[in-house]
C-alpha positions as CSV (number, residue, x, y, z in Angstrom):
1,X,-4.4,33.2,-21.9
2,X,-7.5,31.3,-23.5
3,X,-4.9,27.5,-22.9
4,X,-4.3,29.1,-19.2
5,X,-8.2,29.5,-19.0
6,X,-9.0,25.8,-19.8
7,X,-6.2,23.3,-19.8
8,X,-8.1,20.7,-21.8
9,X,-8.6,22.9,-25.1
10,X,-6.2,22.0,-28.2
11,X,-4.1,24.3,-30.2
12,X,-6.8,23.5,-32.9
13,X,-9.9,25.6,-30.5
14,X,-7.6,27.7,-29.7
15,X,-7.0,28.5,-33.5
16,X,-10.5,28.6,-34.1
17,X,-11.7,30.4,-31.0
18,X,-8.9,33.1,-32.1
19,X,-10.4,33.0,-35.7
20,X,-14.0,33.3,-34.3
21,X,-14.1,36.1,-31.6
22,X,-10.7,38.7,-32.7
23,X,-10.9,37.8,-36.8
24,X,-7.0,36.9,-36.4
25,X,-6.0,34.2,-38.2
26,X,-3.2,32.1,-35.9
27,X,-1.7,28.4,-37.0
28,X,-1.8,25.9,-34.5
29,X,2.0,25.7,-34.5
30,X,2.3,29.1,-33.2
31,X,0.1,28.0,-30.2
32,X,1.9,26.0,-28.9
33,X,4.9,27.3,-30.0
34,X,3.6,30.7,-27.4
35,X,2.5,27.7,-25.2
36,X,5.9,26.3,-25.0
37,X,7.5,30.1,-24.4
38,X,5.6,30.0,-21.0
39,X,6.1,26.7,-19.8
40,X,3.1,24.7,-21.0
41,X,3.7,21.5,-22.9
42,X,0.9,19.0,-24.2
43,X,0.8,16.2,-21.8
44,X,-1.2,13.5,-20.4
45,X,-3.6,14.4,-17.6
46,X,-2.9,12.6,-14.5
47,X,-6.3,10.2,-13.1
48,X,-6.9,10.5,-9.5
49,X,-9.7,9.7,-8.0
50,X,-12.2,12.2,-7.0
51,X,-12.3,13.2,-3.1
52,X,-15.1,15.4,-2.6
53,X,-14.6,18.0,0.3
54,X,-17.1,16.4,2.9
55,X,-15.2,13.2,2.1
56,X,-12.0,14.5,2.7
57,X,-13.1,15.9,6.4
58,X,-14.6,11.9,6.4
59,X,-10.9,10.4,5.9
60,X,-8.9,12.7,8.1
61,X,-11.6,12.0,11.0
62,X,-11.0,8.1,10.6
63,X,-7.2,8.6,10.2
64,X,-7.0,10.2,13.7
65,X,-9.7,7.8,15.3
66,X,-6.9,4.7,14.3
67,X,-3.7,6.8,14.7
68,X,-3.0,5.8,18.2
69,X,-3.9,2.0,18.2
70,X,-1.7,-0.4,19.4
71,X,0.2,-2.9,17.1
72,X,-2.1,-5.8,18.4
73,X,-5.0,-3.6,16.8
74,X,-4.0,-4.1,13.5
75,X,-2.6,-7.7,13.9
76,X,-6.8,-8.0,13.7
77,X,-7.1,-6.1,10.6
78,X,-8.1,-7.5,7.1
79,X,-7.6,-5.0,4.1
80,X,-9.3,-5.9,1.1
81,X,-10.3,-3.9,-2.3
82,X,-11.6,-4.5,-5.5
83,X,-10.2,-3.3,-9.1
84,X,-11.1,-3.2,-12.3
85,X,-8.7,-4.2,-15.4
86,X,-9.5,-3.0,-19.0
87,X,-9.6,-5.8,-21.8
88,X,-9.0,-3.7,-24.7
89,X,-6.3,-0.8,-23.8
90,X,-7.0,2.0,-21.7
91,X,-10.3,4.4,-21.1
92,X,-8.4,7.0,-23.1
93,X,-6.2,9.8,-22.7
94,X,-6.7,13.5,-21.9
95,X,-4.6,15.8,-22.8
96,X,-3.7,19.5,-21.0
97,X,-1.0,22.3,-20.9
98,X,0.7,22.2,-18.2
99,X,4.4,22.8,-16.6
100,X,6.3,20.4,-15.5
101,X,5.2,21.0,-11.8
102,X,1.8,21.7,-12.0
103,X,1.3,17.8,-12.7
104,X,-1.5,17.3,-10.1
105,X,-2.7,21.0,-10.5
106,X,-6.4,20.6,-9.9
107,X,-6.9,22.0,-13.5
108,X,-4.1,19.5,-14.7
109,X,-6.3,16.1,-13.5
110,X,-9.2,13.8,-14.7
111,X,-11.1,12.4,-11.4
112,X,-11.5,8.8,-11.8
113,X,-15.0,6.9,-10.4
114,X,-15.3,3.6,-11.2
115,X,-17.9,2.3,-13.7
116,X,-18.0,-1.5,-15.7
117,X,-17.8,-2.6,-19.2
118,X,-14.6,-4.2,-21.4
119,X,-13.0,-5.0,-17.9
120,X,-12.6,-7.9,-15.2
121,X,-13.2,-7.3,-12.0
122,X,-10.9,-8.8,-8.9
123,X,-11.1,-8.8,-5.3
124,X,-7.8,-9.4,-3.1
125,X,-7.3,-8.9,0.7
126,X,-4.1,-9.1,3.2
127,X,-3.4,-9.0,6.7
128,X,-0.4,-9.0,8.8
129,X,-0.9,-12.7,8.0
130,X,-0.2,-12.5,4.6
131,X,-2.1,-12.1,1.3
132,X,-5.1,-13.6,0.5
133,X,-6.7,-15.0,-2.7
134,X,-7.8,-13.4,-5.7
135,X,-11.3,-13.6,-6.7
136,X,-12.3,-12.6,-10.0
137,X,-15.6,-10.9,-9.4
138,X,-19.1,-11.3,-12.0
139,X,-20.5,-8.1,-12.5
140,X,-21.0,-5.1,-9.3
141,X,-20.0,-6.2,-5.8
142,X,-22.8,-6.4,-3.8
143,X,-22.9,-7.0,0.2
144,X,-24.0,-10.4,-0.6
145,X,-21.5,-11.5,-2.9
146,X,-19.0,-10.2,-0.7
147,X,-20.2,-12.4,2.7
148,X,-19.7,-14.9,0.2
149,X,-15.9,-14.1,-1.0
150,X,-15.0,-13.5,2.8
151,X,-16.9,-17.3,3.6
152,X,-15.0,-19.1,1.0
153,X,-11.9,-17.4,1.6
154,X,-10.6,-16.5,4.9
């Protein structure tokens, strides 16, 4: 109950919570062995990145606003984005029970923002013309910088 209750706590808490609160003394092996009897397995919680509720009314608005545009519409359409790549390895991993299905089970997730440091920034666009350049990026993108990147190359 207490690993159905938060996904994020290790056998270990568990173990101690157990020990604290009912006095029973439990090993961690028996954890998740009962862990394991219901379906839960230790596993890597999936990033996605977080989509708050006024947001996600936001997206589905501009979806239907573009739905119905002609193919010549998007013929005029530049896509572009900006990503960040780690140095040194990964931010980390969190790890959650969970069953083999509940993989993007809200309480199965770590919502991703972006933030800097350790990393190097890239900016890369395409069209139905092709793909553009990459441009490695100094520090936060700012509205400026990114006049610039468009000037220099499209």
């Amino acid at each position: 109950r207490k690993i159905k209750t938060n996904r994020r706590k290790s056998a270990l808490a568990v173990k101690i919570e157990l020990q604290t609160e009912l006095n029973i003394t439990v090993s961690e092996s028996t954890i998740s062995r009962r862990a394991h009897e219901i379906g839960l397995y230790g596993r890597v919680a999936r990033k996605k990145p977080l989509v708050t509720k006024a947001n996600r009314g936001k997206r589905v608005q501009y979806a239907r606003k573009y739905r119905e545009k002609p193919l010549s519409f998007w013929n005029n359409v530049l896509w572009s984005d900006e990503s960040k790549f780690n140095l040194f390895g990964s931010d980390g991993k969190v790890m959650v029970w969970r069953t083999l299905k509940e993989e993007y089970n809200s309480t199965c997730i770590v919502p991703t923002v972006k933030h800097g440091g350790g990393n190097v920034k890239c900016w890369g666009c395409f069209s139905a013309s092709g793909v553009g350049n990459l441009v490695f990026i100094d520090g936060n993108m700012t509205g400026e910088m990114y006049r610039t990147i468009l000037d220099n190359n499209l």
